[in-house]
mmCIF entry with sequence, helices, sheets and N, C-alpha, C, O atoms, coordinates in Angstrom:
data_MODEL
# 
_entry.id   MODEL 
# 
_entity.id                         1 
_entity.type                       polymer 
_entity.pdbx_number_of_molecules   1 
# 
_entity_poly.entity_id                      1 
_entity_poly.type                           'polypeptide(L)' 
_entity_poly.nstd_linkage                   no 
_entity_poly.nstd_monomer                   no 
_entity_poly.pdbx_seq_one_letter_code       
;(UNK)(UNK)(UNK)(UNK)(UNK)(UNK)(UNK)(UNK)(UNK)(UNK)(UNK)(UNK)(UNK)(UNK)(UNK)(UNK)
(UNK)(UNK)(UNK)(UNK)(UNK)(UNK)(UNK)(UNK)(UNK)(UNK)(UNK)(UNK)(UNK)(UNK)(UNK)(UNK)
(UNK)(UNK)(UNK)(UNK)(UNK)(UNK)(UNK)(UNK)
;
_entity_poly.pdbx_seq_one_letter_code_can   XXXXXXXXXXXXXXXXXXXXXXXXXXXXXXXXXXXXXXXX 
_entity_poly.pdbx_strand_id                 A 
# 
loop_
_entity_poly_seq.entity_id 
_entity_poly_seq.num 
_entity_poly_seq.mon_id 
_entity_poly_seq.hetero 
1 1  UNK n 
1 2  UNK n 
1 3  UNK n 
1 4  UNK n 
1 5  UNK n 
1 6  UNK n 
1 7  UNK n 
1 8  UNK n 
1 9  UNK n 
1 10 UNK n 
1 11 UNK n 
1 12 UNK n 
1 13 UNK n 
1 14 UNK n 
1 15 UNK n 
1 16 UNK n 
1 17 UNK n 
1 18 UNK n 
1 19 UNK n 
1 20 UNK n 
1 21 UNK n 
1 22 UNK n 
1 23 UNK n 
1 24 UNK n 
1 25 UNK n 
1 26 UNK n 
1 27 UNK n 
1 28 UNK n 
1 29 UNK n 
1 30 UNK n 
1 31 UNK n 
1 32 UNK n 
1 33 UNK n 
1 34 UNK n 
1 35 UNK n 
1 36 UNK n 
1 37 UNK n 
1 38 UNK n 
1 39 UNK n 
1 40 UNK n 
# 
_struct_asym.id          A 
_struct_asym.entity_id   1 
# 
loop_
_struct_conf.conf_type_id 
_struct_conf.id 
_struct_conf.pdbx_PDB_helix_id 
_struct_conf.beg_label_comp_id 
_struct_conf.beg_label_asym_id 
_struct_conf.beg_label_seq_id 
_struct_conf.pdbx_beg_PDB_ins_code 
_struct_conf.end_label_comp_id 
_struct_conf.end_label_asym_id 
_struct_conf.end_label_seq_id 
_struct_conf.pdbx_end_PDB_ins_code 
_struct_conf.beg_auth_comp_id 
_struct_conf.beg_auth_asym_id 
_struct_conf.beg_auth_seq_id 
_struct_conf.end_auth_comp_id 
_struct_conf.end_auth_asym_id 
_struct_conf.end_auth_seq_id 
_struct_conf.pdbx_PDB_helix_class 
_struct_conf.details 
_struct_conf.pdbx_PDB_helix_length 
HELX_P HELX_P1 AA1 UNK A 8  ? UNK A 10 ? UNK A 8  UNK A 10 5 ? 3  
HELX_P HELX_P2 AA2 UNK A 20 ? UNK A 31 ? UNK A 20 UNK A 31 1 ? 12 
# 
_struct_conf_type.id          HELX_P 
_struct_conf_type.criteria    ? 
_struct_conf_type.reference   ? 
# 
loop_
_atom_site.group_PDB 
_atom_site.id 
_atom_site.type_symbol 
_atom_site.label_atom_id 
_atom_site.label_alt_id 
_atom_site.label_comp_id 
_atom_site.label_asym_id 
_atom_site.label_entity_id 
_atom_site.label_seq_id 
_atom_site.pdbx_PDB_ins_code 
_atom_site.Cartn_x 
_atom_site.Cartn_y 
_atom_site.Cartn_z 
_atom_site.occupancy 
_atom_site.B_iso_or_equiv 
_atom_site.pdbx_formal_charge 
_atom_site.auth_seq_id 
_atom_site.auth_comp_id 
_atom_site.auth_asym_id 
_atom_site.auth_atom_id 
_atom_site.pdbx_PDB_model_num 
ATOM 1   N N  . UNK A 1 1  ? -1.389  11.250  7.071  1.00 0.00 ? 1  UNK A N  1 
ATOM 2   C CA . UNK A 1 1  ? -0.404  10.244  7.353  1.00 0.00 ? 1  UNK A CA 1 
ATOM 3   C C  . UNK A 1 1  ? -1.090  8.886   7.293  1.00 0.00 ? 1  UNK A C  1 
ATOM 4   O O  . UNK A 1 1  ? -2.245  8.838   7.716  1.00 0.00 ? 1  UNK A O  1 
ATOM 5   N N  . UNK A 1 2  ? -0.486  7.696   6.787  1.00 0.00 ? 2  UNK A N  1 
ATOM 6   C CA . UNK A 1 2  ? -1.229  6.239   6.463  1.00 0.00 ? 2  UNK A CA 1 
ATOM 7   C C  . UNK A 1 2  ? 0.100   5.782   6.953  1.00 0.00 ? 2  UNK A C  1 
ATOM 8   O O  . UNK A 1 2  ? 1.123   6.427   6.724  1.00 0.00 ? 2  UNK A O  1 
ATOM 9   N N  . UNK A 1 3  ? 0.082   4.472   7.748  1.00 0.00 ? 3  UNK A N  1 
ATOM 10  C CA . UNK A 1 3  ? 0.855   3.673   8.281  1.00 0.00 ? 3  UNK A CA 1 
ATOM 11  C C  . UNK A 1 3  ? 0.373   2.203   8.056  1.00 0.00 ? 3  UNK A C  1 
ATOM 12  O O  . UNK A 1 3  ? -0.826  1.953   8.175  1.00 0.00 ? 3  UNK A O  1 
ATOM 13  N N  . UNK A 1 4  ? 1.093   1.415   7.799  1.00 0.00 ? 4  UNK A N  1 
ATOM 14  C CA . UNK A 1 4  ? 0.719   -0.042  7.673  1.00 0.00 ? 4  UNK A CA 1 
ATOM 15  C C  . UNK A 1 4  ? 2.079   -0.700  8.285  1.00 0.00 ? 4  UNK A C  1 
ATOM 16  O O  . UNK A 1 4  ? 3.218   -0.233  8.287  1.00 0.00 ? 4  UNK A O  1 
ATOM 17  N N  . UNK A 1 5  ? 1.539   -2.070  8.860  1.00 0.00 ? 5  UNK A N  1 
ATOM 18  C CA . UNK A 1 5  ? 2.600   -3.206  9.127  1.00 0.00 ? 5  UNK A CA 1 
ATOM 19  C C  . UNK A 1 5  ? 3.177   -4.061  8.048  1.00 0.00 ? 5  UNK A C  1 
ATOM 20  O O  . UNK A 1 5  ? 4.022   -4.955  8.100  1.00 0.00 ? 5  UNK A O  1 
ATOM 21  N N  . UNK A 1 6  ? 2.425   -3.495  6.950  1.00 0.00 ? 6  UNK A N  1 
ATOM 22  C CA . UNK A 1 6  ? 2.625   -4.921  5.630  1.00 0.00 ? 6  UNK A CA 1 
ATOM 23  C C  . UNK A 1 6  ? 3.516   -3.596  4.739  1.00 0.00 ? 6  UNK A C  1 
ATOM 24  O O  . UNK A 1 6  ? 3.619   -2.369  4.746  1.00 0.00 ? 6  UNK A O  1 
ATOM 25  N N  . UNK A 1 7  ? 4.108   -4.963  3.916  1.00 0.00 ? 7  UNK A N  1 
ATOM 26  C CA . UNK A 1 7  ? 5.176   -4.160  2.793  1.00 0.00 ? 7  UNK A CA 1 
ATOM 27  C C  . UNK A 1 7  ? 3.865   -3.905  1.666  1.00 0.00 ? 7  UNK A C  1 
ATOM 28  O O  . UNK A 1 7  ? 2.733   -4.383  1.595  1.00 0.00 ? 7  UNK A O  1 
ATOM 29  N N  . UNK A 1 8  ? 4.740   -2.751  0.710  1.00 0.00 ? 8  UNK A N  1 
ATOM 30  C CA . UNK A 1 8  ? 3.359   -2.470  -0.414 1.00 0.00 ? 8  UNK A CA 1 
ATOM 31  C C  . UNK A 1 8  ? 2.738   -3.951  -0.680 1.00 0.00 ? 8  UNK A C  1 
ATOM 32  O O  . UNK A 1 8  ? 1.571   -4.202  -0.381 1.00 0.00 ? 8  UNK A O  1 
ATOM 33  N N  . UNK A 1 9  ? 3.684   -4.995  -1.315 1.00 0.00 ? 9  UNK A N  1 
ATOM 34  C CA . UNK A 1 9  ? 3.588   -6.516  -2.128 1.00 0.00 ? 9  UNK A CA 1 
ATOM 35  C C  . UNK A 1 9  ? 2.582   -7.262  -1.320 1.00 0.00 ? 9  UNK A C  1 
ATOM 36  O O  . UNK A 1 9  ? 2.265   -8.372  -1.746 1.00 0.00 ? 9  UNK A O  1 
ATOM 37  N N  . UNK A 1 10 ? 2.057   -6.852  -0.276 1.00 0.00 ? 10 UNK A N  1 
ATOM 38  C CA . UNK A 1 10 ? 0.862   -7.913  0.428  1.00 0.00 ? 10 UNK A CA 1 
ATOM 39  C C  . UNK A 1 10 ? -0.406  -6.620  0.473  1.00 0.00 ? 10 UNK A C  1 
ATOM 40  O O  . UNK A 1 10 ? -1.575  -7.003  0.435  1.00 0.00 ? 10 UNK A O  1 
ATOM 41  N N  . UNK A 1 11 ? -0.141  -5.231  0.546  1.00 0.00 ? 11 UNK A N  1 
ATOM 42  C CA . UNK A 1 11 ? -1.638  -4.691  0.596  1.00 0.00 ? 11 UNK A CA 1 
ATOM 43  C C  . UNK A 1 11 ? -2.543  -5.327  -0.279 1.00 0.00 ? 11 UNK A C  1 
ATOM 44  O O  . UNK A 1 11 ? -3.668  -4.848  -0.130 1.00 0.00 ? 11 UNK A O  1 
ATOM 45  N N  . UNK A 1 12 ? -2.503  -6.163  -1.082 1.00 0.00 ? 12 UNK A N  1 
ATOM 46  C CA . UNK A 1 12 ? -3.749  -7.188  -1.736 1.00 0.00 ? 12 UNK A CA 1 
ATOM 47  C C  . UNK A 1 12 ? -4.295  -7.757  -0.879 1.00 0.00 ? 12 UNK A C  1 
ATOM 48  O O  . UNK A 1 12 ? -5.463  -8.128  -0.990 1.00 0.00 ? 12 UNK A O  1 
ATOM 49  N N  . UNK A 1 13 ? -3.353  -8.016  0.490  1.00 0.00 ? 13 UNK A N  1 
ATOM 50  C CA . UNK A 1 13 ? -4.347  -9.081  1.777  1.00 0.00 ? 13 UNK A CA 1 
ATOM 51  C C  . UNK A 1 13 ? -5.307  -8.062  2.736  1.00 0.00 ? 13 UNK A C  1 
ATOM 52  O O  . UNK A 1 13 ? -6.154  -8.330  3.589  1.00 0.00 ? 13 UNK A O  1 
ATOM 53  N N  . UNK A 1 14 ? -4.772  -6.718  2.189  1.00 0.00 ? 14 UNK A N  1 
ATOM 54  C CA . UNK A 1 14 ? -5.384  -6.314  3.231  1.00 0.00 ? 14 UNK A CA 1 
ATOM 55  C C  . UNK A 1 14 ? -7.372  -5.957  2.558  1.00 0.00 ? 14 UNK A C  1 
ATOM 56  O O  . UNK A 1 14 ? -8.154  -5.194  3.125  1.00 0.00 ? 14 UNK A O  1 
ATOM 57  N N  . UNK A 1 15 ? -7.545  -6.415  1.849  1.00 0.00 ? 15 UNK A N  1 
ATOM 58  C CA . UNK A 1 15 ? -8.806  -6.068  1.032  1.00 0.00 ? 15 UNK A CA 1 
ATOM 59  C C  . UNK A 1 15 ? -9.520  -7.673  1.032  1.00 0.00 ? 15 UNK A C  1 
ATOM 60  O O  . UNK A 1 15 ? -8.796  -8.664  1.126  1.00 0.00 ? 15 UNK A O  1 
ATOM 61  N N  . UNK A 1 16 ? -11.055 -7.787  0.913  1.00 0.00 ? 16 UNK A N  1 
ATOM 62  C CA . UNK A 1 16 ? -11.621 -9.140  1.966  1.00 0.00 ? 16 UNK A CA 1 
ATOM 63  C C  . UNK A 1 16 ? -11.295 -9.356  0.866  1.00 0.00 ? 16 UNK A C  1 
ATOM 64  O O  . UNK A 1 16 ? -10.102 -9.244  1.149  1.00 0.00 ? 16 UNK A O  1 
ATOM 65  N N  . UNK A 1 17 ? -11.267 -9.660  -0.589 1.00 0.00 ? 17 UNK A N  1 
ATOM 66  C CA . UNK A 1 17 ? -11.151 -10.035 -2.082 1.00 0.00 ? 17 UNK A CA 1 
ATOM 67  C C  . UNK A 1 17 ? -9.752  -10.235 -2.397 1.00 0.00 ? 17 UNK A C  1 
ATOM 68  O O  . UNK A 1 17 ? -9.469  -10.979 -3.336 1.00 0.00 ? 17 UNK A O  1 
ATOM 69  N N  . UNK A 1 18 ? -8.818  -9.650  -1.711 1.00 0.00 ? 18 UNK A N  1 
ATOM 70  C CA . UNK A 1 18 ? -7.454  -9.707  -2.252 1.00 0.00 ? 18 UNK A CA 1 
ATOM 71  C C  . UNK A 1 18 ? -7.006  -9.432  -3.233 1.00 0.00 ? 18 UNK A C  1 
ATOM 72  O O  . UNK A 1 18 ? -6.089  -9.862  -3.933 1.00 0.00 ? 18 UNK A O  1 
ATOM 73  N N  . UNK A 1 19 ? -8.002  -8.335  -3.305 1.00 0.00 ? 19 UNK A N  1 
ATOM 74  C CA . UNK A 1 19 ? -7.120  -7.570  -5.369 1.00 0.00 ? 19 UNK A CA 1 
ATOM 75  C C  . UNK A 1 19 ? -6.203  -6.829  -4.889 1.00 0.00 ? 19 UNK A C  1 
ATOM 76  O O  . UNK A 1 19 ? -6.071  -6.022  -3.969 1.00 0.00 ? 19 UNK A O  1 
ATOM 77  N N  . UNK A 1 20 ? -5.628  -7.256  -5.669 1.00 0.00 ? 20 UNK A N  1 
ATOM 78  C CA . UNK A 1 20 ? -3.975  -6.271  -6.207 1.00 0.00 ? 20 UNK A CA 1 
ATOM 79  C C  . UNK A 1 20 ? -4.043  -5.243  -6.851 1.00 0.00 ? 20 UNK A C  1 
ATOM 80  O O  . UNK A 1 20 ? -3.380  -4.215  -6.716 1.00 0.00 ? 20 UNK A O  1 
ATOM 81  N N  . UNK A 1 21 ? -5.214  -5.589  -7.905 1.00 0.00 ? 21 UNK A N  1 
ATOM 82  C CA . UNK A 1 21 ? -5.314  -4.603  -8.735 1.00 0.00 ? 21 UNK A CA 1 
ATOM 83  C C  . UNK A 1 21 ? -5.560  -3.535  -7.684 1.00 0.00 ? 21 UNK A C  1 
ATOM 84  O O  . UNK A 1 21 ? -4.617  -2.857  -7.276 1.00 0.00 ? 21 UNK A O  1 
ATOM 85  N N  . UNK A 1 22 ? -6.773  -3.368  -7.241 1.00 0.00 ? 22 UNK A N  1 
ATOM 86  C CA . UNK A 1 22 ? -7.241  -2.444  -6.754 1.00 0.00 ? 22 UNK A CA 1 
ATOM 87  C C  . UNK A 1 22 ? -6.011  -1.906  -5.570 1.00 0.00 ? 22 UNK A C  1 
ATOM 88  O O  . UNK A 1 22 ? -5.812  -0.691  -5.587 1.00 0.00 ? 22 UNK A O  1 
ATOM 89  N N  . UNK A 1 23 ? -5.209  -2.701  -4.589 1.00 0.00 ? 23 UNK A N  1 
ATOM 90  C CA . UNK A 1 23 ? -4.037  -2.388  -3.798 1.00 0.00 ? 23 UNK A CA 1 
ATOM 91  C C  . UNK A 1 23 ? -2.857  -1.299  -4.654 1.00 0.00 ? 23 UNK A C  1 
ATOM 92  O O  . UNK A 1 23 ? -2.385  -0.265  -4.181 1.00 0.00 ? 23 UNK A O  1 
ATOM 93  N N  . UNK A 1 24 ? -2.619  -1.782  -5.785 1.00 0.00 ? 24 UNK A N  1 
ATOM 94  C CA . UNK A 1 24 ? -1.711  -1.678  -6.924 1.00 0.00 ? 24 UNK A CA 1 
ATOM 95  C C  . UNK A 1 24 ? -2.465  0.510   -6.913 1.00 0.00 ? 24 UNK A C  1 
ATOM 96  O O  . UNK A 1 24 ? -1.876  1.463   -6.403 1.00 0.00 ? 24 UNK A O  1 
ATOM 97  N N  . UNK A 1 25 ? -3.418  0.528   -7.435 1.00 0.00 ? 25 UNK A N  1 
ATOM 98  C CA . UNK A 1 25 ? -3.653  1.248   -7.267 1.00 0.00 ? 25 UNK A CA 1 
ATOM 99  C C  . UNK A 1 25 ? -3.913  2.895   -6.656 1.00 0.00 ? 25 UNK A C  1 
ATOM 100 O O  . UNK A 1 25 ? -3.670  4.031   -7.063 1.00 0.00 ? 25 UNK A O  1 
ATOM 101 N N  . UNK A 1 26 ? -4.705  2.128   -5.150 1.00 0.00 ? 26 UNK A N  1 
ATOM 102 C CA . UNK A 1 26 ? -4.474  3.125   -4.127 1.00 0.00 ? 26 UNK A CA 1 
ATOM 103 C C  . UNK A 1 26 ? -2.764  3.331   -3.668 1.00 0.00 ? 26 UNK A C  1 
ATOM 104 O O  . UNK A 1 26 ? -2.396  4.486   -3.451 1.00 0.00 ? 26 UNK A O  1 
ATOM 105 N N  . UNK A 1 27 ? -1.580  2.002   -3.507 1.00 0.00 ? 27 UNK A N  1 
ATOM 106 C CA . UNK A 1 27 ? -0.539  2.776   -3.467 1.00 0.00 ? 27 UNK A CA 1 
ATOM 107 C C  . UNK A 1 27 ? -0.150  3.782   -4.180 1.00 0.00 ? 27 UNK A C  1 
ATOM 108 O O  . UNK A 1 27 ? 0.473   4.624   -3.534 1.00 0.00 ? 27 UNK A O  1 
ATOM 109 N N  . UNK A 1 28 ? -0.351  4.085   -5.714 1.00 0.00 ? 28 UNK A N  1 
ATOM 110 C CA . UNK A 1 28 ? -0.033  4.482   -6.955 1.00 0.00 ? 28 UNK A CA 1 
ATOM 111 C C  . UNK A 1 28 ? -0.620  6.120   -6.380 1.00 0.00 ? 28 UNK A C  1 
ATOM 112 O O  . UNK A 1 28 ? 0.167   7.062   -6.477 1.00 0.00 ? 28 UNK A O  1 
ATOM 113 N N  . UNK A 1 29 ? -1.795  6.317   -5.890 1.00 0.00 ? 29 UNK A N  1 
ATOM 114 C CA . UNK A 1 29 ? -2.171  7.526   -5.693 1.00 0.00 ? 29 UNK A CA 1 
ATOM 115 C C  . UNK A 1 29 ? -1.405  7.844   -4.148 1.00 0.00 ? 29 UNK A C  1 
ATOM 116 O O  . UNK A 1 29 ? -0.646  8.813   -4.131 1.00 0.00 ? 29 UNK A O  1 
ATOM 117 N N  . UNK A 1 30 ? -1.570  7.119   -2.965 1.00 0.00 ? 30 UNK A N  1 
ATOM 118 C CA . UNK A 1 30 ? -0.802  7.732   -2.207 1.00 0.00 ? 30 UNK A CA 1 
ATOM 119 C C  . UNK A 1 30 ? 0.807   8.215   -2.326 1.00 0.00 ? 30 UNK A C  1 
ATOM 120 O O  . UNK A 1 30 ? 1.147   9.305   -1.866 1.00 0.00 ? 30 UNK A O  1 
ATOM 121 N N  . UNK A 1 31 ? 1.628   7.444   -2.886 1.00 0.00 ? 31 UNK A N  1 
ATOM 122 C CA . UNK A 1 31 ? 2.790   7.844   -2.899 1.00 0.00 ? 31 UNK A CA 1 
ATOM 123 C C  . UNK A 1 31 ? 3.290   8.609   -3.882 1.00 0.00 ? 31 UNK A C  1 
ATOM 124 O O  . UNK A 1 31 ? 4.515   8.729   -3.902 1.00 0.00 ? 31 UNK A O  1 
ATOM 125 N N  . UNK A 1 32 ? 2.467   9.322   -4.949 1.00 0.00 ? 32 UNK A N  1 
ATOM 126 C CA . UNK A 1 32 ? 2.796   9.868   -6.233 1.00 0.00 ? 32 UNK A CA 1 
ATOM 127 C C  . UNK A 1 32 ? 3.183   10.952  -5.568 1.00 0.00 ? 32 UNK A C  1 
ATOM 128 O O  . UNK A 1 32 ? 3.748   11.638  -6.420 1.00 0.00 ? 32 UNK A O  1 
ATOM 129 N N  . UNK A 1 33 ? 3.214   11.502  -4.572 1.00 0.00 ? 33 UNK A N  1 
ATOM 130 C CA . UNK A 1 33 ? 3.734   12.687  -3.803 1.00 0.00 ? 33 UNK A CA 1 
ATOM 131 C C  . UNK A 1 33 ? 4.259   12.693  -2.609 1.00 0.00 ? 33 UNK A C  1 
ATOM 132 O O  . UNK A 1 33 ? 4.386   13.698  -1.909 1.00 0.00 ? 33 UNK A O  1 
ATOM 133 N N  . UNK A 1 34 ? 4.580   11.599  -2.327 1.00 0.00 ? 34 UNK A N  1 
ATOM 134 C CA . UNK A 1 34 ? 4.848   11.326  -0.628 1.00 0.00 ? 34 UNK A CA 1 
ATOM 135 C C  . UNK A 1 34 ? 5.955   10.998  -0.332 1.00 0.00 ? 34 UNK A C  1 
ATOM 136 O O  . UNK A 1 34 ? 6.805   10.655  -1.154 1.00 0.00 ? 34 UNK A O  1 
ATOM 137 N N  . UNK A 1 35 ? 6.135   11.058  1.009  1.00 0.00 ? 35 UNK A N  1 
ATOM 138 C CA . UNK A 1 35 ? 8.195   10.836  1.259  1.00 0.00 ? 35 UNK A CA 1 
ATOM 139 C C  . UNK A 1 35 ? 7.621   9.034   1.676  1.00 0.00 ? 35 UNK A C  1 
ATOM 140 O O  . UNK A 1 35 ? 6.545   8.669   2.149  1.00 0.00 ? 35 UNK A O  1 
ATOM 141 N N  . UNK A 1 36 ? 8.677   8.322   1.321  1.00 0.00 ? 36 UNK A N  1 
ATOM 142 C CA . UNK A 1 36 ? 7.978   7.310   2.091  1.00 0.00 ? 36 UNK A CA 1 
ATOM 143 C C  . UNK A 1 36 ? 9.154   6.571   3.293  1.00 0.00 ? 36 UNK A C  1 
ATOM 144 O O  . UNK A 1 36 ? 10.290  6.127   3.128  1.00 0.00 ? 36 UNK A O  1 
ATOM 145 N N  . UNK A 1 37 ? 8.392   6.673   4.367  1.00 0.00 ? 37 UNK A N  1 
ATOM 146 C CA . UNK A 1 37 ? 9.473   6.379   5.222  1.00 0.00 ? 37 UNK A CA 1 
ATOM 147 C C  . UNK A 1 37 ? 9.582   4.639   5.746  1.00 0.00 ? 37 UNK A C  1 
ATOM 148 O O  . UNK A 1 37 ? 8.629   4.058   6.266  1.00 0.00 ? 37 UNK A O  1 
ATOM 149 N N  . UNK A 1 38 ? 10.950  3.982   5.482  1.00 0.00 ? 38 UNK A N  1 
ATOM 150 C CA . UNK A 1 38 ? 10.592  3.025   6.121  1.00 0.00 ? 38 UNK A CA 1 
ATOM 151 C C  . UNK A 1 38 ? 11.566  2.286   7.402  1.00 0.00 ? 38 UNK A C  1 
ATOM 152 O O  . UNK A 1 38 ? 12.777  2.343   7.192  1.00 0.00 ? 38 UNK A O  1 
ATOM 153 N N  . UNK A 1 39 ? 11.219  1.749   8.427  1.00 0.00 ? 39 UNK A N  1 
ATOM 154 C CA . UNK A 1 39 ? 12.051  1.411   9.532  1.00 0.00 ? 39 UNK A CA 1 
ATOM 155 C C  . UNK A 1 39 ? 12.839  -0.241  8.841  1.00 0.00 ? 39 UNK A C  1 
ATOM 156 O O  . UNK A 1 39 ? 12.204  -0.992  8.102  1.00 0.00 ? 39 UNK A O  1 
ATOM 157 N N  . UNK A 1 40 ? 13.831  -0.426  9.150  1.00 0.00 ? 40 UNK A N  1 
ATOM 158 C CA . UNK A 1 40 ? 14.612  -1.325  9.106  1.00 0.00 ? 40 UNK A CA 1 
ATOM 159 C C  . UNK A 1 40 ? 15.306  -2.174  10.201 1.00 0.00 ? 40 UNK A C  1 
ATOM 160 O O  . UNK A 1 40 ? 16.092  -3.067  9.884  1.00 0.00 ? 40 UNK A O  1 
# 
């Protein structure tokens, strides 16, 4: 289970460099199989 406070579009802040690329990425592998739940 992975939980974050940020929407996918800012995990670039969460890296000291702020790549996207690399953010862009790791979402790409976590959710290729995952339910994704979100609160509203």
């Amino acid at each position: 289970m992975v939980t974050s406070n940020l929407p996918f579009g800012r995990w670039g802040q969460a890296f000291s460099d702020g790549d996207d690329v690399v953010a862009a990425a790791i979402i790409d592998r976590l959710v290729h199989h995952a339910e994704v739940l979100t609160q509203q």
